[in-house]
C-alpha positions as CSV (number, residue, x, y, z in Angstrom):
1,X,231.3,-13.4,-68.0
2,X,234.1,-13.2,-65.5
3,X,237.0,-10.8,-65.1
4,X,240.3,-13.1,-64.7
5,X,243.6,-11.9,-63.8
6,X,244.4,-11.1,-67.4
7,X,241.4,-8.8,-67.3
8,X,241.9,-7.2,-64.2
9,X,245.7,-6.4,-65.4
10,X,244.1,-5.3,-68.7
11,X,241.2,-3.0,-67.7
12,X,243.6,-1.2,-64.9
13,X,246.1,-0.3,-68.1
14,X,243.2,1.1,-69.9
15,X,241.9,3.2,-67.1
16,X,244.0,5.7,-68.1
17,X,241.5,6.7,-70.7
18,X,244.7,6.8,-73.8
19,X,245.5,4.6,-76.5
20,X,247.6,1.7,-75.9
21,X,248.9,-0.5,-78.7
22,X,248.3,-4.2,-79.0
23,X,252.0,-5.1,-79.3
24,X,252.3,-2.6,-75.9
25,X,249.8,-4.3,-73.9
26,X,250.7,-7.8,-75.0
27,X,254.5,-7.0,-73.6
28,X,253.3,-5.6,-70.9
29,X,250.2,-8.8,-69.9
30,X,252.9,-11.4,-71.6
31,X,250.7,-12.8,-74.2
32,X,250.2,-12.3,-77.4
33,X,248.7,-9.6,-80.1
34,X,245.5,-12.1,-80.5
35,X,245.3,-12.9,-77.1
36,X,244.8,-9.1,-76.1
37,X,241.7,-8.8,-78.7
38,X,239.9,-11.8,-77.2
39,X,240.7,-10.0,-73.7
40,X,239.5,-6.9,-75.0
41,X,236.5,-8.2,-77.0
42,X,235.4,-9.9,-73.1
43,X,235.6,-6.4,-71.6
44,X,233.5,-4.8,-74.4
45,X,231.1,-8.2,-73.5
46,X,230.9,-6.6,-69.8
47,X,229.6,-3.2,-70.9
48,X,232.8,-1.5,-70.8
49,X,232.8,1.1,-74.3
50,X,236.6,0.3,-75.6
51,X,237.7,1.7,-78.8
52,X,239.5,-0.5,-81.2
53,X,241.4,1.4,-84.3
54,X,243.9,0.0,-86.5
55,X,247.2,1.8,-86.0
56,X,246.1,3.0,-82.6
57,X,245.7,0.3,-80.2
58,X,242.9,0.4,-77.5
59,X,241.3,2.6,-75.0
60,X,238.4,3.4,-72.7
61,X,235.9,5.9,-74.5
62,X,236.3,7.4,-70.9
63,X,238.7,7.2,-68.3
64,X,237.7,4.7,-65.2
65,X,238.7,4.6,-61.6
66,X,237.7,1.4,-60.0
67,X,236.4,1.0,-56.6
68,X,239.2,0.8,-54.1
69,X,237.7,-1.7,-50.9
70,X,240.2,-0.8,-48.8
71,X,239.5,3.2,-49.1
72,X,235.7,2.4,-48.3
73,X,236.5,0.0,-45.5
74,X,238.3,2.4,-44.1
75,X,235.7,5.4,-45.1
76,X,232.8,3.5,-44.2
77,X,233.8,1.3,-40.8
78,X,230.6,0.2,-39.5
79,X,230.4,-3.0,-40.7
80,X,232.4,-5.1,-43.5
81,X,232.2,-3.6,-47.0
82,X,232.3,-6.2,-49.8
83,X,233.7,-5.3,-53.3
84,X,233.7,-7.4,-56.8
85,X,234.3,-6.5,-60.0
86,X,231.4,-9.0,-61.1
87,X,228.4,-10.3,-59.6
88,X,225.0,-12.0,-60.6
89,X,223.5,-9.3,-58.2
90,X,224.4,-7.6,-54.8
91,X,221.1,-7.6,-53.3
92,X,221.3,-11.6,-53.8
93,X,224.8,-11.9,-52.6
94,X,223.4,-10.0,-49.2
95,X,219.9,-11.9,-48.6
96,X,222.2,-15.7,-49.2
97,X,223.9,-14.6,-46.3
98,X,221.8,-12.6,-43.9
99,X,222.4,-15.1,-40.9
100,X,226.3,-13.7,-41.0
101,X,226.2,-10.6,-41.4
102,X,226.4,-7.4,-39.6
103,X,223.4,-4.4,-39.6
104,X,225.3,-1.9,-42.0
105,X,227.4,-4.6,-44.2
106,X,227.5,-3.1,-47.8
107,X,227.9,-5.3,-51.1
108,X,229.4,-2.8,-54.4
109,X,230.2,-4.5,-57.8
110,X,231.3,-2.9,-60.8
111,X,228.9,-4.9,-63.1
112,X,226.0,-7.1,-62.4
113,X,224.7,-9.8,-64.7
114,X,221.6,-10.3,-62.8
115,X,220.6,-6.9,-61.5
116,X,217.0,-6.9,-61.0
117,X,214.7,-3.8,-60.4
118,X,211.1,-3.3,-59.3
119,X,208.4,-6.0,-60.2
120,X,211.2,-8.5,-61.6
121,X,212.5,-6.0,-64.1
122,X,216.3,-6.6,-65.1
123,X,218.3,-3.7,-64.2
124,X,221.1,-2.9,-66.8
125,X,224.5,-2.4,-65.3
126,X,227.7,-2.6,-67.7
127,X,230.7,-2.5,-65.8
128,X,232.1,0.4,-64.2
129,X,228.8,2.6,-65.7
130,X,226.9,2.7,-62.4
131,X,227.1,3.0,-58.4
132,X,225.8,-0.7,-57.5
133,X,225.7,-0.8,-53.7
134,X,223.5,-2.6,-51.8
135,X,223.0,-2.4,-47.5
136,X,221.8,-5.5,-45.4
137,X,220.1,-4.1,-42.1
138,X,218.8,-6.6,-39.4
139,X,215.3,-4.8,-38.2
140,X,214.2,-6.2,-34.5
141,X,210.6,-4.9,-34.9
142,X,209.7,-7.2,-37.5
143,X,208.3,-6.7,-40.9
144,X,205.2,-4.3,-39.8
145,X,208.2,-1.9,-39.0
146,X,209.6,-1.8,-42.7
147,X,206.5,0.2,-44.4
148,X,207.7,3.3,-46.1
149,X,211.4,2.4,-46.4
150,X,211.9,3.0,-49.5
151,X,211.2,6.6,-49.0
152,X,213.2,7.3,-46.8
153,X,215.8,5.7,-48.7
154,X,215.4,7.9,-51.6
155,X,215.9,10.9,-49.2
156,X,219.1,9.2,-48.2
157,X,220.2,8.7,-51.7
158,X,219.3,12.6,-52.6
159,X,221.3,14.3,-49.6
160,X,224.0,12.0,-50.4
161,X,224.1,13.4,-53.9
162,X,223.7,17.4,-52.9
163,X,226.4,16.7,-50.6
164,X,229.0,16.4,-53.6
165,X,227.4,19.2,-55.4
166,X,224.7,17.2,-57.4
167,X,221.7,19.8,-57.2
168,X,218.3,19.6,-58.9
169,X,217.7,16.0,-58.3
170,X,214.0,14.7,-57.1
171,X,212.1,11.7,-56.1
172,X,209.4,9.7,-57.7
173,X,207.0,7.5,-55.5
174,X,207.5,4.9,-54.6
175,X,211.2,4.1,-55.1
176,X,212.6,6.4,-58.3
177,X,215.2,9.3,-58.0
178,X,214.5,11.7,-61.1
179,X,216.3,15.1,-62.7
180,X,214.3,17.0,-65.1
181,X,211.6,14.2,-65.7
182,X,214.2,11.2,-66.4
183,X,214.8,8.7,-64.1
184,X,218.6,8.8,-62.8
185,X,218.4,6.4,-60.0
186,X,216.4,3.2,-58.5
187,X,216.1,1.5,-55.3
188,X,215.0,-1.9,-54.6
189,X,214.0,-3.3,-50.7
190,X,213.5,-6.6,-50.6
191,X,213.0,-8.7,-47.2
192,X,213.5,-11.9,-45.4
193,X,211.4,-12.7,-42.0
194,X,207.8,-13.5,-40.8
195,X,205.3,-11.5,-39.1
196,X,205.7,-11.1,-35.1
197,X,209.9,-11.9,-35.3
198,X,212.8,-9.7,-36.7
199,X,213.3,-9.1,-40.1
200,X,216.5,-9.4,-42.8
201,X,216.3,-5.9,-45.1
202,X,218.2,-5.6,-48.1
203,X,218.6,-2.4,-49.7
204,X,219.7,-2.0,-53.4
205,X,220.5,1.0,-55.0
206,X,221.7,1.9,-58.6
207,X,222.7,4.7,-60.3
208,X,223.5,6.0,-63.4
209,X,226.9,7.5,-63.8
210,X,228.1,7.4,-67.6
211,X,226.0,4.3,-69.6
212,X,227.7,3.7,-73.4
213,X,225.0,4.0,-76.4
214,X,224.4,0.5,-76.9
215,X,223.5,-0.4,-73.0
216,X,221.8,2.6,-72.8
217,X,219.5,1.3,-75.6
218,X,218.1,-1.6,-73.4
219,X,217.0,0.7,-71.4
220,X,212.8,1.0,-71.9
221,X,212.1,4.5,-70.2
222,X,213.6,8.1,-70.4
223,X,216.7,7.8,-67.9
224,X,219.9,10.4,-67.6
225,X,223.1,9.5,-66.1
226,X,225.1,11.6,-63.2
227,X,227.6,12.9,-65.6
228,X,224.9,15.1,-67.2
229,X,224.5,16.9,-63.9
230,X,228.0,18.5,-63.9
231,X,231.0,18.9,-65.6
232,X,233.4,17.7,-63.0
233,X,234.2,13.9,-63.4
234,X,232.8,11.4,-61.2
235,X,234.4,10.1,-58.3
236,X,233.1,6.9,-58.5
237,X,234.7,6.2,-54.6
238,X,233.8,9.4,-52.6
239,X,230.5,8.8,-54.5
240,X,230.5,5.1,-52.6
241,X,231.7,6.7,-49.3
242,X,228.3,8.9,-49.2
243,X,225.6,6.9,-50.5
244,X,227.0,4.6,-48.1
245,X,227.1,6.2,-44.7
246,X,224.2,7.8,-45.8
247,X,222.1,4.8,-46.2
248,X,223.6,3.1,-43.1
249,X,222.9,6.5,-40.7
250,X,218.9,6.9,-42.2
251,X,218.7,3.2,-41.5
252,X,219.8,3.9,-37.6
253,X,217.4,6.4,-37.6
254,X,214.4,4.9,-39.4
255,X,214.9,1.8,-37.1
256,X,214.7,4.2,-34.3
257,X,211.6,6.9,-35.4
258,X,210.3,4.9,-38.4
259,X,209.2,7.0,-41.8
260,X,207.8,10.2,-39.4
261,X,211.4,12.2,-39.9
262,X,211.3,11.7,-43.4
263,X,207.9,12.6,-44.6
264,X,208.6,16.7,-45.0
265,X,211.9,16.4,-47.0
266,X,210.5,13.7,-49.1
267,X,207.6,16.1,-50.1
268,X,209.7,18.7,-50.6
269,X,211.6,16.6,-53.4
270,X,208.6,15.1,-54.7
271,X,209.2,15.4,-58.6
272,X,205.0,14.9,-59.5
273,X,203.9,17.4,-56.4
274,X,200.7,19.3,-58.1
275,X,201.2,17.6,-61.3
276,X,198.2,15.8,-62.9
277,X,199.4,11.8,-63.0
278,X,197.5,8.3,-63.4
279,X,198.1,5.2,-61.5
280,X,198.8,1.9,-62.8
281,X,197.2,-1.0,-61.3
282,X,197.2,-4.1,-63.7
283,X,194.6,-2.9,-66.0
284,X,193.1,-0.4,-64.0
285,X,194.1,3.5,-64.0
286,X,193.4,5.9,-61.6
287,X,193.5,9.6,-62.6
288,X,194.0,12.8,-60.3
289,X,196.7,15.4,-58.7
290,X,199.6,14.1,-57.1
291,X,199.9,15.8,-53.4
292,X,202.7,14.0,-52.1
293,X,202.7,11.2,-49.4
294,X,201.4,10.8,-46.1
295,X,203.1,10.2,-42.2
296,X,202.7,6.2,-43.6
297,X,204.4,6.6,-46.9
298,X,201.2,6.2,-49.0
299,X,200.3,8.0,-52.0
300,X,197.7,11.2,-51.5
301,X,196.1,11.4,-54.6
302,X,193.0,14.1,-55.6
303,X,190.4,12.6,-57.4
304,X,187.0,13.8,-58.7
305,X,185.8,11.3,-56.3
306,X,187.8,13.2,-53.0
307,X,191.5,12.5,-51.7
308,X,192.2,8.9,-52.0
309,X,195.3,6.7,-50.5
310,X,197.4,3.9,-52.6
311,X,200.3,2.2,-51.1
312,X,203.0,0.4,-53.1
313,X,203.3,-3.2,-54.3
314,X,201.6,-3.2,-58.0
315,X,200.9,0.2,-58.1
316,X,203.1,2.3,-61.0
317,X,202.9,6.4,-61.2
318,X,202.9,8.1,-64.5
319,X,202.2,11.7,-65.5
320,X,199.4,12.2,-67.4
């Protein structure tokens, strides 16, 4: 499903948040009364939660402020920031291109059709619900260098958040950001390279901001949205702006001291420290006390059998 002109000019009317008549928004788009429902019903096809009543017109359930490229350009000038309304997924538009692009170069859509999370997983995205941003980072030391990345990332993502006045929010090895027990956040690294020669990272992050009922009910695990964390609306751009010069300066400095600087703060916001969890690996489950990660980024877990380590890959954590 694509968002043509028509739909661009329609969705920026209904931004606003208000009722606006069919008759209103025909004038104003120059087509007719029919025309704007099948417009409309292609928005509500992308995710977007547009009320329809007779006698009233149309609106957004909630206003919407669309991502404004040249305001992160010029908030984020590192390296060229990409912006679409939709995409099949902006991890994949990053990795097709990684012989072009610039360490730092950021990807944001308003709505994915592809979005993919851990272990294959499709990652639900309606449009305009979500931060989608994803990071392209050209590592020298090869893929040897990458282990524990996602941790760090997660530590990126959280100081991004408390920056803006999002407090309470905590991580979930290996690659989950969590508040109260729900997951509100995940991060996806996938890789290009071989062993011995530099590698091409891609870093994916998603997070919830405001998900309508029906999305929200393809979603298989306890999740909140950003929106429950305070009362002040989200500013979908500033939010951009930080994620994204967070991620690009903890990739500068995990390229330069590795996992080591991130290892304390990430045990500090460890949402399962001292709780009693199982691991998941294919049909096997391991059972002990979570107690946090070590200077590698692997899992310390207390079993009856002593302190074991488990690194990522396969592995899934889940409280007991």
């Amino acid at each position: 499903m694509s968002l043509t002109p028509i739909r661009q000019a329609l969705l920026a009317i209904l931004a606003d948040g208000e009722f606006h008549s069919g008759e209103q928004l025909g004038e104003q788009l120059g087509i007719s009364r029919a025309a704007v429902s099948k417009h409309v019903a292609a928005l509500k096809a992308l995710g977007l939660d547009v009320y329809s009543l007779t006698g009233r017109g149309h609106r957004l359930a909630l206003p919407l402020a669309l991502y404004d490229q040249a305001l992160l350009q010029s908030a984020l000038p590192m390296a060229p920031v990409h912006v679409f309304p939709v995409i099949d997924s902006t991890n994949q538009f990053l990795l097709e291109r990684v012989g072009q692009l610039q360490s730092g170069s950021l990807c944001l859509a308003e709505c994915q059709t592809a979005g993919r999370g851990r272990r294959g997983k499709p990652w639900v995205s309606p449009f305009g619900c979500q931060l989608i941003i994803s990071l392209y980072w050209r590592l020298e030391q090869g893929m040897a260098a990458v282990m524990g990345l996602s941790l760090a990332v997660g530590v990126a993502v959280v100081d991004a958040l408390e920056s803006l006045g999002y407090h309470g929010v905590q991580l979930k090895w290996p690659n989950d950001i969590y508040y109260e027990g729900r997951k509100l956040a995940g991060i996806l690294v996938e890789m290009s390279g071989s062993a011995g020669s530099l590698c091409h990272l891609v870093v994916g992050v998603g997070i919830n901001l405001a998900m309508p009922d029906r999305e929200a009910e393809k979603i298989d695990q306890a999740w909140v949205e950003l929106r429950e964390l305070s009362r002040d609306p989200v500013d979908r751009n500033q939010l951009a702006v930080s994620v994204g010069r967070s991620l690009q300066e903890t990739m500068l400095r995990f390229e330069r001291d590795g996992l080591a600087p991130f290892v304390e703060r990430w045990n500090q916001l460890d949402s399962f420290s001292g709780r009693p969890v199982k691991l998941l690996m294919g049909e096997r489950e391991v059972f002990g006390i979570a107690r946090g990660i070590d200077d590698r980024g692997a899992l310390r877990l207390e079993t009856e059998q002593g302190m074991a380590l488990f690194v990522g890959g396969e592995v899934s954590l889940r409280p007991q």
